[in-house]
DRENTORKOL-3810 file (N, C-alpha, C; in nm, 4 decimals):
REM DRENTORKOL-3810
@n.u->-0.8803; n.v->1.4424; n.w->-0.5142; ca.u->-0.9795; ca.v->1.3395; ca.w->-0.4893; c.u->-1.0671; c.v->1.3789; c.w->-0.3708
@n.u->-1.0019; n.v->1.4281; n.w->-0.3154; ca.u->-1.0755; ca.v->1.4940; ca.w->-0.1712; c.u->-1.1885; c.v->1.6094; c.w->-0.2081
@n.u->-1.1812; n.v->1.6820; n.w->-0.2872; ca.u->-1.2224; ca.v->1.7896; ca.w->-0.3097; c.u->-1.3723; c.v->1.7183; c.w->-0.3921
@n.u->-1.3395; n.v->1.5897; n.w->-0.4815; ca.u->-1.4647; ca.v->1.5574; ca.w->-0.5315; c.u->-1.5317; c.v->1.4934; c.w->-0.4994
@n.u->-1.4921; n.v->1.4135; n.w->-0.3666; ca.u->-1.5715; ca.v->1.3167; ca.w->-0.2286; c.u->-1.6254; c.v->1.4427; c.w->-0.1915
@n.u->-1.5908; n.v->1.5459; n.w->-0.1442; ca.u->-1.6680; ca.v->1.6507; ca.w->-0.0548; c.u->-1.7770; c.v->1.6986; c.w->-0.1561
@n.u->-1.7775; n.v->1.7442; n.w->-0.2742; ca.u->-1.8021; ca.v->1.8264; ca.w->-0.3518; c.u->-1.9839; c.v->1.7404; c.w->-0.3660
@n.u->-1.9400; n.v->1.5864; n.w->-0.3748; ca.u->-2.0604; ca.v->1.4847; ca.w->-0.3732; c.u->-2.1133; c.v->1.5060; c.w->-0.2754
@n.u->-2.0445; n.v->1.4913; n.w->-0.1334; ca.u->-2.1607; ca.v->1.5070; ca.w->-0.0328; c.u->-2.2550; c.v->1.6185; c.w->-0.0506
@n.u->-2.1657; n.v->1.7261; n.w->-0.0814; ca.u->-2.2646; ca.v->1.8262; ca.w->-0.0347; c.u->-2.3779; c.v->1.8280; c.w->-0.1060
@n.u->-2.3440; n.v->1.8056; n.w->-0.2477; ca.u->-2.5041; ca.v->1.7752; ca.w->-0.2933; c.u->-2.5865; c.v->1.6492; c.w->-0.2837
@n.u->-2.5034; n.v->1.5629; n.w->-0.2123; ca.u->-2.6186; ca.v->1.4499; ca.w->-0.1869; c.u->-2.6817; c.v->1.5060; c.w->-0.0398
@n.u->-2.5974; n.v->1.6077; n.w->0.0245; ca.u->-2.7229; ca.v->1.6542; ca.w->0.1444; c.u->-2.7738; c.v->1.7457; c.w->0.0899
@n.u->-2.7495; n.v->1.8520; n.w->-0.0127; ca.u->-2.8670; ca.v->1.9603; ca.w->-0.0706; c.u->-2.9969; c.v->1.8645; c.w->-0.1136
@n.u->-2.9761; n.v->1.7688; n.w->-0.1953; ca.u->-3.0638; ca.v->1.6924; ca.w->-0.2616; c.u->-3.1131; c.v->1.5987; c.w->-0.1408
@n.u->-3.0813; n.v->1.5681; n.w->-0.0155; ca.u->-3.1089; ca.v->1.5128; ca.w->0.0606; c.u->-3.2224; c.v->1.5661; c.w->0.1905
@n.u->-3.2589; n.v->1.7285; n.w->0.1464; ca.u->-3.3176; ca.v->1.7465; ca.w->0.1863; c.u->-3.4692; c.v->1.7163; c.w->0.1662
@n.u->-3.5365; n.v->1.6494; n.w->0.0660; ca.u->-3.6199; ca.v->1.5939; ca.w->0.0469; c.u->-3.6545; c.v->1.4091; c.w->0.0612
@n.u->-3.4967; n.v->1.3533; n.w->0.0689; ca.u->-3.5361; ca.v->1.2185; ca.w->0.0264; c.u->-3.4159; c.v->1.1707; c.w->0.1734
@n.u->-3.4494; n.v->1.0837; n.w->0.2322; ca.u->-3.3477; ca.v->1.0725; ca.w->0.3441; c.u->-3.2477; c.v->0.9712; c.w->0.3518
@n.u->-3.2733; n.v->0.8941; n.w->0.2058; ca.u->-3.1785; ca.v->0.8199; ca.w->0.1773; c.u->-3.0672; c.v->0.8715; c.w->0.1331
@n.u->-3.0987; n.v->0.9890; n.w->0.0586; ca.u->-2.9338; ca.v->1.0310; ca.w->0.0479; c.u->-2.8592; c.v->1.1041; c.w->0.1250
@n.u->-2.9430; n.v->1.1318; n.w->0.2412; ca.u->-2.8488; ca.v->1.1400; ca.w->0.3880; c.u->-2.7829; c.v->1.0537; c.w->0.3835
@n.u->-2.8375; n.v->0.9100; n.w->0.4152; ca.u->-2.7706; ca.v->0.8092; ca.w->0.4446; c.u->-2.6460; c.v->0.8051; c.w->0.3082
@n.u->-2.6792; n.v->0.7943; n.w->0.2188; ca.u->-2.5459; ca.v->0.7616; ca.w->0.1079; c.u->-2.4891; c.v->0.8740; c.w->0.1042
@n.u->-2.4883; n.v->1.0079; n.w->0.1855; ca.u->-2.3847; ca.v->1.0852; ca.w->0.1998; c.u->-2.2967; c.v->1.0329; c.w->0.3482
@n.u->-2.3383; n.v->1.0032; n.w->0.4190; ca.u->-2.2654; ca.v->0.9378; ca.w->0.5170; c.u->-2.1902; c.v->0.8035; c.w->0.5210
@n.u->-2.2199; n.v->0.7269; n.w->0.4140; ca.u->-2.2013; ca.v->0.6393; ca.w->0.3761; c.u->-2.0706; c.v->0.6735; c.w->0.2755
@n.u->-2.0651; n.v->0.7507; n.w->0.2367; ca.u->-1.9454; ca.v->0.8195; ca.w->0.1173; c.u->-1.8690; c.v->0.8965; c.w->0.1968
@n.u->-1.8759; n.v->0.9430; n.w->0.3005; ca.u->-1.7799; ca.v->1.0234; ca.w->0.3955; c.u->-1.7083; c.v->0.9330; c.w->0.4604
@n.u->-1.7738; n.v->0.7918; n.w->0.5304; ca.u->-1.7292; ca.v->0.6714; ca.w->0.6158; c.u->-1.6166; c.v->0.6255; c.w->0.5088
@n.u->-1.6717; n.v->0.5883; n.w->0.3658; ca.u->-1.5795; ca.v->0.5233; ca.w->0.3146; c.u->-1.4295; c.v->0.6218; c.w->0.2584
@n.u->-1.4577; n.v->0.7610; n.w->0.2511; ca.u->-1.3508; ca.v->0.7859; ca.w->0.2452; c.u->-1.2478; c.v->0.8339; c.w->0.3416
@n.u->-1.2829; n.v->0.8196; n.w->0.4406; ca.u->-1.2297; ca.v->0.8461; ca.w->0.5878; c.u->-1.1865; c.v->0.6709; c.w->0.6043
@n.u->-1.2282; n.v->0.6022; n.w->0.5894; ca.u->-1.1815; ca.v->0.4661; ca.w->0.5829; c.u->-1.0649; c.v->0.4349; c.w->0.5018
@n.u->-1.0612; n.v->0.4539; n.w->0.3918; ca.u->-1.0105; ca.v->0.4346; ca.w->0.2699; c.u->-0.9311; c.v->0.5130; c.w->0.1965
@n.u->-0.9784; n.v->0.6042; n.w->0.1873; ca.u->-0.9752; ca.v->0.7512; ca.w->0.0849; c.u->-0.8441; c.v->0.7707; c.w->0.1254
@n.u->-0.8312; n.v->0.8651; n.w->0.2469; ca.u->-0.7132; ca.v->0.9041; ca.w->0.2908; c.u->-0.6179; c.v->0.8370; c.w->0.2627
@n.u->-0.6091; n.v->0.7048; n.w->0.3524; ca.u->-0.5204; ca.v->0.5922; ca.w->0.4086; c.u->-0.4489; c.v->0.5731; c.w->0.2492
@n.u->-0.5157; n.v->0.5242; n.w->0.2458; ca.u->-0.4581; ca.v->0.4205; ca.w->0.0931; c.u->-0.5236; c.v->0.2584; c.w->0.0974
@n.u->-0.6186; n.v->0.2590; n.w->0.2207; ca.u->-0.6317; ca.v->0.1242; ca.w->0.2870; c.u->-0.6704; c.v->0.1037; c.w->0.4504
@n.u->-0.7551; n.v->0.0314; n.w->0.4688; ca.u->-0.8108; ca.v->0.0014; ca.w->0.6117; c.u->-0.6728; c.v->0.0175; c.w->0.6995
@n.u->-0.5867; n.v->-0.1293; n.w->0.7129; ca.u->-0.5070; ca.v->-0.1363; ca.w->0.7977; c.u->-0.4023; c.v->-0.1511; c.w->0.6939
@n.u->-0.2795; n.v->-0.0702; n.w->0.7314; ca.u->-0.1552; ca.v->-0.0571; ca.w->0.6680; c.u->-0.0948; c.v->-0.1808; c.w->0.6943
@n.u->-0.0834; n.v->-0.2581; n.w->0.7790; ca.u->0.0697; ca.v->-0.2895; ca.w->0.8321; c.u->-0.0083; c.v->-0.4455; c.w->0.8808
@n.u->-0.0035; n.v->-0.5835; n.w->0.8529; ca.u->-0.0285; ca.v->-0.7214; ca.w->0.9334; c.u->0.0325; c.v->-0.6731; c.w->1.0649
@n.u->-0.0153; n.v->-0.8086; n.w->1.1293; ca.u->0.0161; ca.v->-0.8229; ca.w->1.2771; c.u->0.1759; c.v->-0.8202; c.w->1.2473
@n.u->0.2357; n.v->-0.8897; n.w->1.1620; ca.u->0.3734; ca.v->-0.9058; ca.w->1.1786; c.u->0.4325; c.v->-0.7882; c.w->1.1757
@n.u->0.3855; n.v->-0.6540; n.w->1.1493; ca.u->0.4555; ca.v->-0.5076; ca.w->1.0739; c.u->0.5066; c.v->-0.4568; c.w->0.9169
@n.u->0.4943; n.v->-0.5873; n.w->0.8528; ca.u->0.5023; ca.v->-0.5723; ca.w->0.7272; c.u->0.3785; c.v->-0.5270; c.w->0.6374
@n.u->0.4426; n.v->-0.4421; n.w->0.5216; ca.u->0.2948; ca.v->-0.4210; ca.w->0.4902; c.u->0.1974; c.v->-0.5244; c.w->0.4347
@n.u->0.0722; n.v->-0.4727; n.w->0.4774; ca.u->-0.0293; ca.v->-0.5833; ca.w->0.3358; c.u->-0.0999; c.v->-0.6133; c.w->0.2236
@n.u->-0.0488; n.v->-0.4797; n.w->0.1547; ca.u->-0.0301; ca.v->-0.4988; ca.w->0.0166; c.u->0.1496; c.v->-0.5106; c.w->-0.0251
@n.u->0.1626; n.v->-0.5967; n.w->-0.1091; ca.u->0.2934; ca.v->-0.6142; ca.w->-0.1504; c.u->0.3090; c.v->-0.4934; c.w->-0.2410
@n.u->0.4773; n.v->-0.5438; n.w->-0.3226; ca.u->0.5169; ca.v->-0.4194; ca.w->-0.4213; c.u->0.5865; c.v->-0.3424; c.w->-0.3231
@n.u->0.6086; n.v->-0.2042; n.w->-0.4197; ca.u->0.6693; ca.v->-0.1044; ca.w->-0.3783; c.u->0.5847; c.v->-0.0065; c.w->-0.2824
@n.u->0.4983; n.v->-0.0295; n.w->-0.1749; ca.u->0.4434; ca.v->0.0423; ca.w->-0.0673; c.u->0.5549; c.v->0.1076; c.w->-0.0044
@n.u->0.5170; n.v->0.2403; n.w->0.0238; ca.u->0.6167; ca.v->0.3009; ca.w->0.1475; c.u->0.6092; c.v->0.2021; c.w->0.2673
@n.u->0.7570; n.v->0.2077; n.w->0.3549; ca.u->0.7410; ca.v->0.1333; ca.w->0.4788; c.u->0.7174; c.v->0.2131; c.w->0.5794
@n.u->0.6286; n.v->0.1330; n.w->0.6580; ca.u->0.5564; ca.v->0.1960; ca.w->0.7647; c.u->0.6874; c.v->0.2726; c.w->0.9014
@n.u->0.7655; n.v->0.2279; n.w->0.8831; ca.u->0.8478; ca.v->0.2622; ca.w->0.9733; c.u->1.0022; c.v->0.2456; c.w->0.9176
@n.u->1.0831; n.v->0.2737; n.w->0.9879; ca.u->1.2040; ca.v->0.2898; ca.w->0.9111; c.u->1.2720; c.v->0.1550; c.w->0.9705
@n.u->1.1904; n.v->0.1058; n.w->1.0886; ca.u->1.2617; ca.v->-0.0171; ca.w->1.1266; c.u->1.2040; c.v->-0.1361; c.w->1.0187
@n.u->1.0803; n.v->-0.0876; n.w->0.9622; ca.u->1.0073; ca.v->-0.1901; ca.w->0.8987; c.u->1.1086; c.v->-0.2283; c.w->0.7450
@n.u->1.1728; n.v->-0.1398; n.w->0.7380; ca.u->1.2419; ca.v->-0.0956; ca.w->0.6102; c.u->1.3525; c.v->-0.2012; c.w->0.5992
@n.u->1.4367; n.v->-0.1566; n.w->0.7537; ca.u->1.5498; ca.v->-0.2215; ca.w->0.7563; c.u->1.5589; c.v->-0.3510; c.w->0.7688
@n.u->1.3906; n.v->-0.3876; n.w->0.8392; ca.u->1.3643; ca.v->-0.5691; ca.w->0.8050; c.u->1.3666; c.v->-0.6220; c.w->0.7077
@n.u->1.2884; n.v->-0.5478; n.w->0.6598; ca.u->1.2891; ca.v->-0.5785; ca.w->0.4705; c.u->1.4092; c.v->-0.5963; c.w->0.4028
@n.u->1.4577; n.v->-0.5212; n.w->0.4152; ca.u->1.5779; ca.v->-0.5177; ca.w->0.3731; c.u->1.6990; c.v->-0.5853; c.w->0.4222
@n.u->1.7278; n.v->-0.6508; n.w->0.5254; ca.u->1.8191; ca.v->-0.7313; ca.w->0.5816; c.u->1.7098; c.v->-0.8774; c.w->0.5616
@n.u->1.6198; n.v->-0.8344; n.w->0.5500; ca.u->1.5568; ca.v->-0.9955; ca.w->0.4647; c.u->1.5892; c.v->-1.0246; c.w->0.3807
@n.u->1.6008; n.v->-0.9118; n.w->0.2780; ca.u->1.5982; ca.v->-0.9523; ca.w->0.0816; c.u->1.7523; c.v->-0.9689; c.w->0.1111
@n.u->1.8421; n.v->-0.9047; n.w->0.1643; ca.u->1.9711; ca.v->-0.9545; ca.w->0.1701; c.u->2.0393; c.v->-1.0914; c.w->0.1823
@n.u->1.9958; n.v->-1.1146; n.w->0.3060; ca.u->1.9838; ca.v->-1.2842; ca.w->0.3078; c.u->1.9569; c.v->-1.3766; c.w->0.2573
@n.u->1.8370; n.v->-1.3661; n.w->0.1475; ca.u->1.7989; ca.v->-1.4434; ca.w->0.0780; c.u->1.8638; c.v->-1.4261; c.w->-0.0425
@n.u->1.9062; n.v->-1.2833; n.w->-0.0546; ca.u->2.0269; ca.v->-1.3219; ca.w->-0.2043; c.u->2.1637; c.v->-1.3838; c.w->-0.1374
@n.u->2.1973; n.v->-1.3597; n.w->-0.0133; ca.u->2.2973; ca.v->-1.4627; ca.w->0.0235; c.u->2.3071; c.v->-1.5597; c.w->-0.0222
@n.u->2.1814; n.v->-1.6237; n.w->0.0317; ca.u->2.1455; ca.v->-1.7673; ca.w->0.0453; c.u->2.1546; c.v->-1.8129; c.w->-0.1242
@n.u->2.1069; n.v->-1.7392; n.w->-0.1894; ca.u->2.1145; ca.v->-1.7618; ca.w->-0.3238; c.u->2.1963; c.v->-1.8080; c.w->-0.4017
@n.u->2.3034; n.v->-1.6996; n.w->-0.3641; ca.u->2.4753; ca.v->-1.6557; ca.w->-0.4075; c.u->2.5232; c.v->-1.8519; c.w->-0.3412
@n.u->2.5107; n.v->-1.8508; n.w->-0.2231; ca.u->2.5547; ca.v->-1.9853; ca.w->-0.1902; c.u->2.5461; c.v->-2.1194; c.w->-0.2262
@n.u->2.3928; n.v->-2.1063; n.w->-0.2383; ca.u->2.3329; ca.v->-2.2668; ca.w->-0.3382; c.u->2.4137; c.v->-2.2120; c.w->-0.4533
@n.u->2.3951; n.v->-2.1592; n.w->-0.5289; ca.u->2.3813; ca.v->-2.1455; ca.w->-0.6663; c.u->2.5188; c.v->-2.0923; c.w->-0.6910
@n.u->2.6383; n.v->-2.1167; n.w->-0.6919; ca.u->2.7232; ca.v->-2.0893; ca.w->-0.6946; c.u->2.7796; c.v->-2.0059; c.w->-0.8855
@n.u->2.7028; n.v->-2.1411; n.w->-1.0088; ca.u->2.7487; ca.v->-2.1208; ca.w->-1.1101; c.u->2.6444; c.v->-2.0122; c.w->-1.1569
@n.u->2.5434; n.v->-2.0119; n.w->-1.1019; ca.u->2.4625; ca.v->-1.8926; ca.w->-1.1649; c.u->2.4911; c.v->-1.7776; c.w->-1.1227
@n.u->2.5427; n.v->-1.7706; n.w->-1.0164; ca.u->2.5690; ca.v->-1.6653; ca.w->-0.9873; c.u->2.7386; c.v->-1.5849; c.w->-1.0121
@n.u->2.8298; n.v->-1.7094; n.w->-1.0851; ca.u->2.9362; ca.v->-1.6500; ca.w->-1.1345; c.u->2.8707; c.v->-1.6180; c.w->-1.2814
@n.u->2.7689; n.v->-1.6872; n.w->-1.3618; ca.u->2.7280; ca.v->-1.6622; ca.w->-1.4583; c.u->2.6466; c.v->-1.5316; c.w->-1.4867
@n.u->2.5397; n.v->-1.4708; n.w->-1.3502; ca.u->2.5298; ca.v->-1.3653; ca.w->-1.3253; c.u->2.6126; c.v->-1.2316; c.w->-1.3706
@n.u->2.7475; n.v->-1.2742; n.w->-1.3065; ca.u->2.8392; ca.v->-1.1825; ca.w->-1.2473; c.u->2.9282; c.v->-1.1381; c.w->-1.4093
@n.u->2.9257; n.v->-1.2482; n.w->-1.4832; ca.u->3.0140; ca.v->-1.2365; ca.w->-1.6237; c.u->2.9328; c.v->-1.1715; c.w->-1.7042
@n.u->2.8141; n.v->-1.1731; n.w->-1.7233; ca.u->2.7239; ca.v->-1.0768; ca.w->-1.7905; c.u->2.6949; c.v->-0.9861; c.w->-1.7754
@n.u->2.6838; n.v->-0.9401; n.w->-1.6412; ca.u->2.6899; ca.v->-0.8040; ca.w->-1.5905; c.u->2.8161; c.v->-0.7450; c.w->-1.6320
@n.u->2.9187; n.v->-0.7492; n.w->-1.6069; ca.u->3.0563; ca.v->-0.7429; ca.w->-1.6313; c.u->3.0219; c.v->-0.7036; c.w->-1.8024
@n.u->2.9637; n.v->-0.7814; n.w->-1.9075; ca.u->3.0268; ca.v->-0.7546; ca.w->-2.0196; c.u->2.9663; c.v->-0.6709; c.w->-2.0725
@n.u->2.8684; n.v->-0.6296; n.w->-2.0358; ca.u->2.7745; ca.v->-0.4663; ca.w->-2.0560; c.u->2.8505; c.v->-0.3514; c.w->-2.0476
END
């Protein structure tokens, strides 16, 4: 992808030597992929450290990971606890596979 962001500039500055707008929309296509391109995204991570796109994103840190993850834990705790029969009902189906 890199190779065909560059590959554009250069001919929007060959071709830009006559018209000076496509200076500008070659700089304009370098900004955005230096913004964007690379990253995957402006800002990785909210104020809180989690990421801000959901899903399966890599975590930004390995502590960010282990939040995550001692989060989703808890909340299947919490789950396992309310829900006592669904979750023996869970457990018998899994089992009969």
């Amino acid at each position: 992808m890199g190779t065909l962001i560059l590959s554009a500039t250069m001919v929007l500055v060959v071709m830009g030597f006559s018209n000076q707008v496509l200076w500008l929309a070659a700089v304009a296509l370098l900004y955005l992929y230096v913004r964007y391109g690379r990253t995957g995204g402006g800002s990785a991570t909210s104020s809180s450290g989690s990421p801000a796109s959901g899903g399966s994103a890599q975590p930004a840190s390995y502590r960010a990971y282990r939040a995550r993850r001692d989060q989703q834990a808890k909340w299947e705790r919490r789950y396992r606890r309310e829900r006592p029969t669904e979750t023996r009902r869970q457990n018998r189906d899994k089992g009969a596979k």
